[in-house]
PDB file of N, H, CA, C and O in Angstrom:
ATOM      1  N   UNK A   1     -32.567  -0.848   7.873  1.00  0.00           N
ATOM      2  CA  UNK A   1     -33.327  -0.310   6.775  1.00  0.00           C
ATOM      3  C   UNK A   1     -33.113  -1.191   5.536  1.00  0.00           C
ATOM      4  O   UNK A   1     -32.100  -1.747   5.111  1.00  0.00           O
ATOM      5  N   UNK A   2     -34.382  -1.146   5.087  1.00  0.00           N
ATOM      6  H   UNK A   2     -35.205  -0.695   5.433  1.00  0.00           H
ATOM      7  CA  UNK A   2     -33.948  -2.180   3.570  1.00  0.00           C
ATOM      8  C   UNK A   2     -33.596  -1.003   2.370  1.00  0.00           C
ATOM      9  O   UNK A   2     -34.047   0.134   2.231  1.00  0.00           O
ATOM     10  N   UNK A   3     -32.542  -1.815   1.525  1.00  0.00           N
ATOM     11  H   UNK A   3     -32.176  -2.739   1.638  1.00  0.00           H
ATOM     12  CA  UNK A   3     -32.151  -1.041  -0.057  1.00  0.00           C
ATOM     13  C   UNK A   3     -33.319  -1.553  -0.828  1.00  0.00           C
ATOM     14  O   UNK A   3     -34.213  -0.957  -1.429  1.00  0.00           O
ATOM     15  N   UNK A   4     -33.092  -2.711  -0.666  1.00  0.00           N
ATOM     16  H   UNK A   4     -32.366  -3.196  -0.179  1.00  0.00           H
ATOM     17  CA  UNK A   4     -33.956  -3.529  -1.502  1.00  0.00           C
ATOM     18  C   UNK A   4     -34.654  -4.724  -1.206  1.00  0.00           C
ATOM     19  O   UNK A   4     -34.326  -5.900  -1.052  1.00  0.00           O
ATOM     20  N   UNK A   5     -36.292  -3.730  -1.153  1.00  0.00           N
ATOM     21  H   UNK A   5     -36.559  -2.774  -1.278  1.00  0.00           H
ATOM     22  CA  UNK A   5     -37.389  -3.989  -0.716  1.00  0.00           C
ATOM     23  C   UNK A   5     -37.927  -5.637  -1.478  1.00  0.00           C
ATOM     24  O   UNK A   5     -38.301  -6.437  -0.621  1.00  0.00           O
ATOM     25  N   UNK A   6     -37.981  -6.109  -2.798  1.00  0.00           N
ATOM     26  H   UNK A   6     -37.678  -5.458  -3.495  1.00  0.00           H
ATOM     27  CA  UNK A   6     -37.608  -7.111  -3.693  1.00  0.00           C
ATOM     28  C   UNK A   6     -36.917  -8.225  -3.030  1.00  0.00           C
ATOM     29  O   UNK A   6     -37.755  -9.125  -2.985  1.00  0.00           O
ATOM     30  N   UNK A   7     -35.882  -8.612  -2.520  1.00  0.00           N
ATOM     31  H   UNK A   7     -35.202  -7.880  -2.557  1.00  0.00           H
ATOM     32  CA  UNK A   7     -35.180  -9.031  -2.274  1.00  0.00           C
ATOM     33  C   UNK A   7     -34.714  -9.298  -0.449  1.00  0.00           C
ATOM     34  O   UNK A   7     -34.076 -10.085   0.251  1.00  0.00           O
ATOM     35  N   UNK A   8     -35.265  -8.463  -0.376  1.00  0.00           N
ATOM     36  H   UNK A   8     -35.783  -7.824  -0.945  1.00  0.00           H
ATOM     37  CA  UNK A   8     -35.009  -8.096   1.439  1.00  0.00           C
ATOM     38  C   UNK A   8     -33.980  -8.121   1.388  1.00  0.00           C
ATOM     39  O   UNK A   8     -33.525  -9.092   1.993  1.00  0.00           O
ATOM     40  N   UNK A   9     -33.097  -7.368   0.839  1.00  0.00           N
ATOM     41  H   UNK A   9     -33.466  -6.580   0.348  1.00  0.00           H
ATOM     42  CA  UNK A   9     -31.871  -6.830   0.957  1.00  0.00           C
ATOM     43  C   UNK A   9     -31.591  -5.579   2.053  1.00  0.00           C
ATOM     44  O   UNK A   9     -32.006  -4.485   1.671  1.00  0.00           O
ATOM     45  N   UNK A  10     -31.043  -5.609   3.152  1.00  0.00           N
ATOM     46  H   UNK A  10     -30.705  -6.498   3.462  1.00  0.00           H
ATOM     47  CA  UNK A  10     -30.655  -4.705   4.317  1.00  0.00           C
ATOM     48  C   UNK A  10     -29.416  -3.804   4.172  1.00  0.00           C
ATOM     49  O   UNK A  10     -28.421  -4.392   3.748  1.00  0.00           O
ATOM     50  N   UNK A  11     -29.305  -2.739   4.390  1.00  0.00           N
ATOM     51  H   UNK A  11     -30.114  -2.261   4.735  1.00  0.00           H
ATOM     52  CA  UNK A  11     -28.267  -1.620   4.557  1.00  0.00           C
ATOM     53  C   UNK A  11     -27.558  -2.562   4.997  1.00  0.00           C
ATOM     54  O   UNK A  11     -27.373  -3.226   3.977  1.00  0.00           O
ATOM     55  N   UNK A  12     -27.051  -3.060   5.792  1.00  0.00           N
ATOM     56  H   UNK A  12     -27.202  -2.521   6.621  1.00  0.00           H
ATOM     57  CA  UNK A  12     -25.797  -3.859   6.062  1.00  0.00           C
ATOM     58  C   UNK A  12     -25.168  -4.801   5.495  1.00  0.00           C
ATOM     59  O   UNK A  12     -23.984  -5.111   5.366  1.00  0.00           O
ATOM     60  N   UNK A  13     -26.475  -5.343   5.071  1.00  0.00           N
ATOM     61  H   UNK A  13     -27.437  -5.092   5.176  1.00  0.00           H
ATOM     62  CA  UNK A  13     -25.758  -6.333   3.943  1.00  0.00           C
ATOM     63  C   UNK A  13     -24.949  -5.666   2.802  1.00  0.00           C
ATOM     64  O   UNK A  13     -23.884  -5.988   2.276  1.00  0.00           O
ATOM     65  N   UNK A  14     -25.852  -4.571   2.576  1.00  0.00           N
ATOM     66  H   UNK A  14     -26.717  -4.310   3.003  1.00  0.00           H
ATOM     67  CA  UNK A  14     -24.710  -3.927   1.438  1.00  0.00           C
ATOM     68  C   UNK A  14     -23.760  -3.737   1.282  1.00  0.00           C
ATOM     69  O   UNK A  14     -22.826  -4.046   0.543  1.00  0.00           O
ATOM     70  N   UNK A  15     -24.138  -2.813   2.522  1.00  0.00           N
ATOM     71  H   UNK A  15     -24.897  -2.561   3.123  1.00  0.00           H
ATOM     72  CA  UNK A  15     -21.783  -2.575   3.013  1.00  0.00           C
ATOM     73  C   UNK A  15     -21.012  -3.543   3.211  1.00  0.00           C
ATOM     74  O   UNK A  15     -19.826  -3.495   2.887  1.00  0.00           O
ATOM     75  N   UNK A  16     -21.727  -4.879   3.942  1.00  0.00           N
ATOM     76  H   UNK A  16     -22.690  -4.918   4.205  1.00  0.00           H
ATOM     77  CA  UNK A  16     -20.922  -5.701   4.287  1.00  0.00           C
ATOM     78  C   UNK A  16     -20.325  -6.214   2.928  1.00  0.00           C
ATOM     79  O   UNK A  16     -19.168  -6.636   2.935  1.00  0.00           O
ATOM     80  N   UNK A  17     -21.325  -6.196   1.321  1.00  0.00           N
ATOM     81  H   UNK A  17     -22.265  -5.854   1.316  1.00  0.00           H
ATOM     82  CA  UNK A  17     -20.440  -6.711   0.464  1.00  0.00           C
ATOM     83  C   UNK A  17     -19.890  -5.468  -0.395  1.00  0.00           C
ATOM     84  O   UNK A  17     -19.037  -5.587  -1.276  1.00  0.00           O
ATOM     85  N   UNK A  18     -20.274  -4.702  -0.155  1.00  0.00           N
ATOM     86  H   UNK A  18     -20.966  -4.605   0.560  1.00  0.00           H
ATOM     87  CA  UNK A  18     -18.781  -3.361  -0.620  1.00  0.00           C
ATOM     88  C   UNK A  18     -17.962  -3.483   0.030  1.00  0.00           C
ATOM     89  O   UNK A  18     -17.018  -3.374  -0.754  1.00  0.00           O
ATOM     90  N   UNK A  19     -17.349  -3.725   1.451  1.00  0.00           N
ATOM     91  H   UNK A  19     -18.115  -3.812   2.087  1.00  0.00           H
ATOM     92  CA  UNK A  19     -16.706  -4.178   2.443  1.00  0.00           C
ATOM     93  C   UNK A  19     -15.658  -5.002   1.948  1.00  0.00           C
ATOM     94  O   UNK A  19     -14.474  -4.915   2.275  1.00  0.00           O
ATOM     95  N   UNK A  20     -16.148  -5.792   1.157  1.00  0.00           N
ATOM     96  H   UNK A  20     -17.109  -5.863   0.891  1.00  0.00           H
ATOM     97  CA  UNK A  20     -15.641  -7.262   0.667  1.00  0.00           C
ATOM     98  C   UNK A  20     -15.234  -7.079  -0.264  1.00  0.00           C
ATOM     99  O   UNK A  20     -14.294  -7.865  -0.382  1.00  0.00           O
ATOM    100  N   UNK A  21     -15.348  -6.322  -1.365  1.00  0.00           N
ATOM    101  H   UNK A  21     -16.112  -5.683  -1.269  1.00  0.00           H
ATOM    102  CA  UNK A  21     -15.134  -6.130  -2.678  1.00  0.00           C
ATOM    103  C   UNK A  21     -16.093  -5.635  -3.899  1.00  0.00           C
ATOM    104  O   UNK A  21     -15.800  -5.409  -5.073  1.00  0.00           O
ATOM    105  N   UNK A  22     -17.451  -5.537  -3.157  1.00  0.00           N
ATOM    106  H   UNK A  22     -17.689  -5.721  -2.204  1.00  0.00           H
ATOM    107  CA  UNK A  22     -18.252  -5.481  -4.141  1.00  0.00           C
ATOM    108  C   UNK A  22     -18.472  -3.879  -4.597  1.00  0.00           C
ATOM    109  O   UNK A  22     -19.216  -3.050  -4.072  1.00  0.00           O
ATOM    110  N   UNK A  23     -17.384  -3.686  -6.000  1.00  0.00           N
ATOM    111  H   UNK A  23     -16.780  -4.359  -6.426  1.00  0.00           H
ATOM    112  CA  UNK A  23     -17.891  -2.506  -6.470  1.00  0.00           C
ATOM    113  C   UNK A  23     -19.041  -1.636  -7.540  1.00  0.00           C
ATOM    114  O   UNK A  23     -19.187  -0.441  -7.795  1.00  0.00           O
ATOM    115  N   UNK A  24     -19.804  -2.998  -8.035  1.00  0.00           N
ATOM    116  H   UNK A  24     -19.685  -3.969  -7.827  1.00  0.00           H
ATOM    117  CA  UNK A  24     -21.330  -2.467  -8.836  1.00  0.00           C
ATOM    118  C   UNK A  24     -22.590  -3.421  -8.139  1.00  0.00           C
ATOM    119  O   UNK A  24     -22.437  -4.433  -7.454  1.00  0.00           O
ATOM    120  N   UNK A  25     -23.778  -2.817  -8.507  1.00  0.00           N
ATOM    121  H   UNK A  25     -23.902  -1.995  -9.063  1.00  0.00           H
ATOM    122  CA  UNK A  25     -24.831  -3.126  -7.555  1.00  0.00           C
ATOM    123  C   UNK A  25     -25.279  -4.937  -8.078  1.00  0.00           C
ATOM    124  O   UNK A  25     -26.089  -5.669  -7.509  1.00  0.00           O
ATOM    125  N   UNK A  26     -24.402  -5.274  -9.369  1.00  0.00           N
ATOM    126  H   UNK A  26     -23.744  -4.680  -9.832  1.00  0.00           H
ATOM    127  CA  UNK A  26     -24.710  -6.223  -9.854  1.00  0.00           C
ATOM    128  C   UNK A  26     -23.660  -7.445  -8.621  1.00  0.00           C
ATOM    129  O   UNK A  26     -24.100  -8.083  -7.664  1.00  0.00           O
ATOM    130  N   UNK A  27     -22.547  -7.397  -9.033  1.00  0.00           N
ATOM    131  H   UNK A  27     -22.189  -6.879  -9.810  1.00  0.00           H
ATOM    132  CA  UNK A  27     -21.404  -8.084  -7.420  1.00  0.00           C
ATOM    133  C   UNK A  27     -22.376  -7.835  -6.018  1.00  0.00           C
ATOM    134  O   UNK A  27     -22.110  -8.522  -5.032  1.00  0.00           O
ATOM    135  N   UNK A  28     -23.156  -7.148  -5.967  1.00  0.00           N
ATOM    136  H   UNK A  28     -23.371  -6.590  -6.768  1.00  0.00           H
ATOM    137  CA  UNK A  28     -23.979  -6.787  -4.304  1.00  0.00           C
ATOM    138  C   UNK A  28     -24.826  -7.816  -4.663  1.00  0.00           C
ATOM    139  O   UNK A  28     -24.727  -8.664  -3.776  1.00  0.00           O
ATOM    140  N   UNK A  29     -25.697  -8.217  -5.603  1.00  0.00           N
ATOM    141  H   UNK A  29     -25.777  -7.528  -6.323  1.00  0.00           H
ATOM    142  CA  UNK A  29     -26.998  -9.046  -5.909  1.00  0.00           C
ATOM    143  C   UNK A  29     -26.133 -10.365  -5.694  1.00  0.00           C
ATOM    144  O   UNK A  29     -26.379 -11.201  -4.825  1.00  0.00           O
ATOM    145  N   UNK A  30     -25.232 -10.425  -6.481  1.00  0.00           N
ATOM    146  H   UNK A  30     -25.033  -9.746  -7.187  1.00  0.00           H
ATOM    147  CA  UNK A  30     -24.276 -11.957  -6.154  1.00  0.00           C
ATOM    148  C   UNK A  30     -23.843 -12.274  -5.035  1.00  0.00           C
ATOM    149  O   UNK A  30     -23.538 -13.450  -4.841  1.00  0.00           O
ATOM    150  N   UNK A  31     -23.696 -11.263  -3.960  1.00  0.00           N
ATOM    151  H   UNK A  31     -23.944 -10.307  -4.119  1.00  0.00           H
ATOM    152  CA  UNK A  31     -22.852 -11.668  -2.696  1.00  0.00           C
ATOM    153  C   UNK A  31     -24.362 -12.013  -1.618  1.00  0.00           C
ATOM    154  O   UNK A  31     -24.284 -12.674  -0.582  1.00  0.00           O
ATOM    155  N   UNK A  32     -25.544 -11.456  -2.104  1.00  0.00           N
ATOM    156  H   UNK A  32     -25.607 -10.919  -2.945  1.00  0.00           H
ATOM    157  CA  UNK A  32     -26.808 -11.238  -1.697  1.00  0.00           C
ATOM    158  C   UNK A  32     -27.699 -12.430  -2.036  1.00  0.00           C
ATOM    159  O   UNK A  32     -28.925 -12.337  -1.973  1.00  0.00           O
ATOM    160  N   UNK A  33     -27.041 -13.608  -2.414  1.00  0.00           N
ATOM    161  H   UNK A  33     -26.045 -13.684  -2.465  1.00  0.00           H
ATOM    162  CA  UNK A  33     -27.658 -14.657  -3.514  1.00  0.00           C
ATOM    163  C   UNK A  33     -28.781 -14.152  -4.077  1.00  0.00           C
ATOM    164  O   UNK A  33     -29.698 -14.956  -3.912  1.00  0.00           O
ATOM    165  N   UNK A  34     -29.231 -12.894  -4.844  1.00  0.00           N
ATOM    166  H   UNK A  34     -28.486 -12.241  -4.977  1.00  0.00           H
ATOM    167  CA  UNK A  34     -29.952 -12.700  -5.192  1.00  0.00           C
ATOM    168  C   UNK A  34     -29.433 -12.039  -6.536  1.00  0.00           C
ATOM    169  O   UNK A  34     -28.283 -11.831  -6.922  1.00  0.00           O
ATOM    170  N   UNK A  35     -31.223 -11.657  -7.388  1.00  0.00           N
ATOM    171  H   UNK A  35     -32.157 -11.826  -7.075  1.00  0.00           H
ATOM    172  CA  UNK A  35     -30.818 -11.103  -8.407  1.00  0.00           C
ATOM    173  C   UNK A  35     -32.262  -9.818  -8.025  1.00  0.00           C
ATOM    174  O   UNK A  35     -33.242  -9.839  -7.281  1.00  0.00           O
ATOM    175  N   UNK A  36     -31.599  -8.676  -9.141  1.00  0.00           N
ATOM    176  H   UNK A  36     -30.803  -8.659  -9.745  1.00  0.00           H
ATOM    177  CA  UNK A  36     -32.657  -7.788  -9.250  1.00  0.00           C
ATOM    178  C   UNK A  36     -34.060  -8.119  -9.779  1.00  0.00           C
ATOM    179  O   UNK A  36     -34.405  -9.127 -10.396  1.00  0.00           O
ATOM    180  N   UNK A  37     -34.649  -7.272  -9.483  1.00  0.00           N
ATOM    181  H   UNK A  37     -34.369  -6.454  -8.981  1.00  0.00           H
ATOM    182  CA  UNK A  37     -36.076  -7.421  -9.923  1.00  0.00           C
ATOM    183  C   UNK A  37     -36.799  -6.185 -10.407  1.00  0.00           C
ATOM    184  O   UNK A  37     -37.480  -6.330 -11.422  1.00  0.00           O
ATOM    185  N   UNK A  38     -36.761  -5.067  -9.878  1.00  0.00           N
ATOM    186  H   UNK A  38     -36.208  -4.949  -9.054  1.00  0.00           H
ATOM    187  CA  UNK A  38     -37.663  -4.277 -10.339  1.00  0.00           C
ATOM    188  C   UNK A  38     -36.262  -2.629 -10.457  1.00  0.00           C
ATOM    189  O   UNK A  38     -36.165  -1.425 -10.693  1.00  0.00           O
ATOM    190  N   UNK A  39     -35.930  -3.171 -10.289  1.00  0.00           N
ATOM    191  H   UNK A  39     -36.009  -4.149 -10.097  1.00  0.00           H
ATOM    192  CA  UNK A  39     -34.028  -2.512 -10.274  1.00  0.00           C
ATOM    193  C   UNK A  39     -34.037  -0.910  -8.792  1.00  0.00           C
ATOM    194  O   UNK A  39     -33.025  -0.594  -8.166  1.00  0.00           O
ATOM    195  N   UNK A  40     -35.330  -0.275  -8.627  1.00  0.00           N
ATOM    196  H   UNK A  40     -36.152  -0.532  -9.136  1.00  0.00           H
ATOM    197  CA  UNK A  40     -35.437   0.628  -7.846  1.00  0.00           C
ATOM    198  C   UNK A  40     -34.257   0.669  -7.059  1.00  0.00           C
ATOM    199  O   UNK A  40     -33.669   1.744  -7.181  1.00  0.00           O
ATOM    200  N   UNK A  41     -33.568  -0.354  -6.091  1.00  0.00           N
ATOM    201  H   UNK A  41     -34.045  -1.228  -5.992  1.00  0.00           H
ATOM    202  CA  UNK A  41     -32.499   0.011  -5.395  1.00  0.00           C
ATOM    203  C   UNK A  41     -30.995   0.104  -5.557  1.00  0.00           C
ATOM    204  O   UNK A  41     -30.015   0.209  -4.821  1.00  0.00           O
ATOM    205  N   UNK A  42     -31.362  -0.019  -7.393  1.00  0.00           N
ATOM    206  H   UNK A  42     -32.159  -0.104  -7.992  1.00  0.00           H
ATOM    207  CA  UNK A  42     -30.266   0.293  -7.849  1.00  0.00           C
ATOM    208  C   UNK A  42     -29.116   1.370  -7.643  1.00  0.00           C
ATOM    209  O   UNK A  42     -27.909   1.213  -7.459  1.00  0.00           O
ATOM    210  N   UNK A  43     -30.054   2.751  -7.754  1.00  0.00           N
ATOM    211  H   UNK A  43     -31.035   2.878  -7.903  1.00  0.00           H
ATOM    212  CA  UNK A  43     -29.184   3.869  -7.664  1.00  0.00           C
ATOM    213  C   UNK A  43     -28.993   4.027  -6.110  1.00  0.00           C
ATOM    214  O   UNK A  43     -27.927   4.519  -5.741  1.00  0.00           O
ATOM    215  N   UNK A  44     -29.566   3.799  -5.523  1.00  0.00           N
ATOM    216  H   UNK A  44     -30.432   3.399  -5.822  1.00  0.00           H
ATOM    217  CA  UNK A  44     -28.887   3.261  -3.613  1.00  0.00           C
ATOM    218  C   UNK A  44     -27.955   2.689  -3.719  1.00  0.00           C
ATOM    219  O   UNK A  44     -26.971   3.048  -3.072  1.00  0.00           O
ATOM    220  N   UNK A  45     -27.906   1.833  -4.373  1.00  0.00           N
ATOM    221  H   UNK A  45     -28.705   1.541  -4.898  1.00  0.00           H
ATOM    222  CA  UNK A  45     -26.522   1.000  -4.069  1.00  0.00           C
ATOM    223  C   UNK A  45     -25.038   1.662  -4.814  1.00  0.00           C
ATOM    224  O   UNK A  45     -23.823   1.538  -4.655  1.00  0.00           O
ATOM    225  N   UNK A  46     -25.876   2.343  -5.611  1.00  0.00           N
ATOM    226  H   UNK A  46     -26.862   2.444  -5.740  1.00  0.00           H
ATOM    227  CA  UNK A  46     -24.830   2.843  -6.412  1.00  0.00           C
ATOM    228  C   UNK A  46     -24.216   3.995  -5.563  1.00  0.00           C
ATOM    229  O   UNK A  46     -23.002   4.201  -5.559  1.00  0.00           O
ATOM    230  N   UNK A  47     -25.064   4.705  -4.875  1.00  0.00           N
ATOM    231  H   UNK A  47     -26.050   4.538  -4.878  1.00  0.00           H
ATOM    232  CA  UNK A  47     -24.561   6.167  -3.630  1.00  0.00           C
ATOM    233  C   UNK A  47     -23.925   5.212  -2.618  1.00  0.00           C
ATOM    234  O   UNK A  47     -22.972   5.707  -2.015  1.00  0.00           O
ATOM    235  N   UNK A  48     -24.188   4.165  -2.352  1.00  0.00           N
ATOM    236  H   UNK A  48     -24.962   3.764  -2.842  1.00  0.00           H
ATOM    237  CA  UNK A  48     -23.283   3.656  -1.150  1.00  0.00           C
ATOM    238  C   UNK A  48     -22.161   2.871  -1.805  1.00  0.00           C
ATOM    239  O   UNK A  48     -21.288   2.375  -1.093  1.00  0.00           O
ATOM    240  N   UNK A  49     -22.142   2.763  -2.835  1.00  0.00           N
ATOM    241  H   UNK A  49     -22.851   3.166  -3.414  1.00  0.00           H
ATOM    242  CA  UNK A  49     -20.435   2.189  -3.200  1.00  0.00           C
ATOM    243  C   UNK A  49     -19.860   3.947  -3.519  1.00  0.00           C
ATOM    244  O   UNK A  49     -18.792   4.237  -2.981  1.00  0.00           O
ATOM    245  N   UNK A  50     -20.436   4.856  -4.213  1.00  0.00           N
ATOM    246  H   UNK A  50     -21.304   4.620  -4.650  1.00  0.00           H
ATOM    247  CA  UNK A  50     -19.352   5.976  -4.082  1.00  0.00           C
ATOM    248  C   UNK A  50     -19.309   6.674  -2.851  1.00  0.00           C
ATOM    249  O   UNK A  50     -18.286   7.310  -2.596  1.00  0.00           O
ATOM    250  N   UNK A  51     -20.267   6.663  -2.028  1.00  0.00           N
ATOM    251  H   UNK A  51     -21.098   6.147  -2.235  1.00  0.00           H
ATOM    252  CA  UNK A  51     -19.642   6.723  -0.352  1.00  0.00           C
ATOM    253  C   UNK A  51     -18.574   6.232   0.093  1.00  0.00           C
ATOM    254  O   UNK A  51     -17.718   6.931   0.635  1.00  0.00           O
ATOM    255  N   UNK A  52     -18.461   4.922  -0.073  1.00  0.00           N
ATOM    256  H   UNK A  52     -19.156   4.354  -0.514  1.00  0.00           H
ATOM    257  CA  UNK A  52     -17.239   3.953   0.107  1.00  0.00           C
ATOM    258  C   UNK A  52     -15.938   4.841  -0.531  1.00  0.00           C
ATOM    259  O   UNK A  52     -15.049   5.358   0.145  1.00  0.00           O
ATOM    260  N   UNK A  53     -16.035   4.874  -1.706  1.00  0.00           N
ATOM    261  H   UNK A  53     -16.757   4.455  -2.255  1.00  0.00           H
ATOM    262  CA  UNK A  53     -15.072   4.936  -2.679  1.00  0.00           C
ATOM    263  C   UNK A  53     -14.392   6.746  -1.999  1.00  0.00           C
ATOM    264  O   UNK A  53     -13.192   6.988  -1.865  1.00  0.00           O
ATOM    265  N   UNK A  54     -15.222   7.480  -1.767  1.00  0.00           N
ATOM    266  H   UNK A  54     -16.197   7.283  -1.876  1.00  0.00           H
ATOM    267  CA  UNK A  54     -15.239   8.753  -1.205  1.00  0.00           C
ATOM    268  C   UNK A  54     -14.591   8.431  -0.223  1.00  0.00           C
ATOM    269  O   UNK A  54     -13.397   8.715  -0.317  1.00  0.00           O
ATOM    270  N   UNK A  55     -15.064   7.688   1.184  1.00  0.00           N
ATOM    271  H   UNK A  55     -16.034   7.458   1.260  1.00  0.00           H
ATOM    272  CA  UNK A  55     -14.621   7.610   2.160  1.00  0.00           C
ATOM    273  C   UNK A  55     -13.008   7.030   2.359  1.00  0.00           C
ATOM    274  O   UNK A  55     -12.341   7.368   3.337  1.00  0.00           O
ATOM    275  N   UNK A  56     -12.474   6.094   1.277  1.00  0.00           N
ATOM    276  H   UNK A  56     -13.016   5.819   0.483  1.00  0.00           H
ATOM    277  CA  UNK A  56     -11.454   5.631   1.244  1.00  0.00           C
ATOM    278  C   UNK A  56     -10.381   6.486   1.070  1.00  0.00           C
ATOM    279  O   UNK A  56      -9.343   6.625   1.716  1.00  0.00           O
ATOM    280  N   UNK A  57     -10.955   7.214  -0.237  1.00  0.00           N
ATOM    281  H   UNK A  57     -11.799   7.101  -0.762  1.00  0.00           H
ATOM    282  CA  UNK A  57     -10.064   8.925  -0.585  1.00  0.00           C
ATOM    283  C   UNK A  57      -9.714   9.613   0.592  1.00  0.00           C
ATOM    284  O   UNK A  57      -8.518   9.896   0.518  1.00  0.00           O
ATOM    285  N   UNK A  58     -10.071   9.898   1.346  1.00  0.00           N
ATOM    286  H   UNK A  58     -11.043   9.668   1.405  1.00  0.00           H
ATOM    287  CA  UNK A  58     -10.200  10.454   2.226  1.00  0.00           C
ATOM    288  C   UNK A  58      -9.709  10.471   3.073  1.00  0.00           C
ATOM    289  O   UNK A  58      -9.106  11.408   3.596  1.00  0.00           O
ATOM    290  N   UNK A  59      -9.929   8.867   3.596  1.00  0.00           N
ATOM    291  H   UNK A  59     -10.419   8.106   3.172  1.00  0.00           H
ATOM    292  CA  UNK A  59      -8.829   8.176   4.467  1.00  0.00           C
ATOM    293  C   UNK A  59      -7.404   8.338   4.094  1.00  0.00           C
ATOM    294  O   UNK A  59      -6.700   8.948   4.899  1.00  0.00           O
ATOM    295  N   UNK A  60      -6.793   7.833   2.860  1.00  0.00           N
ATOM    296  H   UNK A  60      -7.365   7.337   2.206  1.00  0.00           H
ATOM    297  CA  UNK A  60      -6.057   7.804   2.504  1.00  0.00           C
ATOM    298  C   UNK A  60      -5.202   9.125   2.216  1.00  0.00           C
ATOM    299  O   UNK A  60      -4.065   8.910   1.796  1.00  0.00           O
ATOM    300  N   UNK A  61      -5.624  10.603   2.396  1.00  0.00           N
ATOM    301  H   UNK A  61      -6.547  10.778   2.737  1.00  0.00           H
ATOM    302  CA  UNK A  61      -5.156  11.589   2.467  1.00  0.00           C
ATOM    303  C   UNK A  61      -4.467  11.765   3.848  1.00  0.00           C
ATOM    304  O   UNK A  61      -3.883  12.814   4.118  1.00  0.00           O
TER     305      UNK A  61
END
C-alpha cells in the first residue's frame, strides 16, 4: 500500500525507516530520498511512528 501517493512512498518503506531510526515524517522523506509535496501522508506517517513508539512500550513491559 502506498503512504505517499506523491512520492511512491510504500508502507514498508516507512517502517523500514522508523525501523532505523526515523522518528518524524520529515527523517522518513530523507531516508526515502525524497521530499514532501502536497504533505497528505503526513499524518500517516505520523500514526505509524506512534504505533512504533506504542508498540515498543509495550514490549518493554
Amino acid at each position: 500500500m502506498y503512504v505517499c501517493n506523491c512520492n511512491g512512498i510504500r508502507e514498508r518503506e516507512v517502517r523500514a525507516a522508523i525501523a532505523a531510526g526515523a522518528s518524524r515524517p520529515a527523517q522518513i522523506f530523507k531516508a526515502c530520498d525524497s521530499q514532501p509535496q502536497c504533505a497528505r501522508c503526513v499524518c500517516d506517517m505520523r500514526e505509524m511512528i506512534q504505533e512504533e513508539r506504542e508498540a515498543l512500550r509495550f514490549a518493554a513491559e
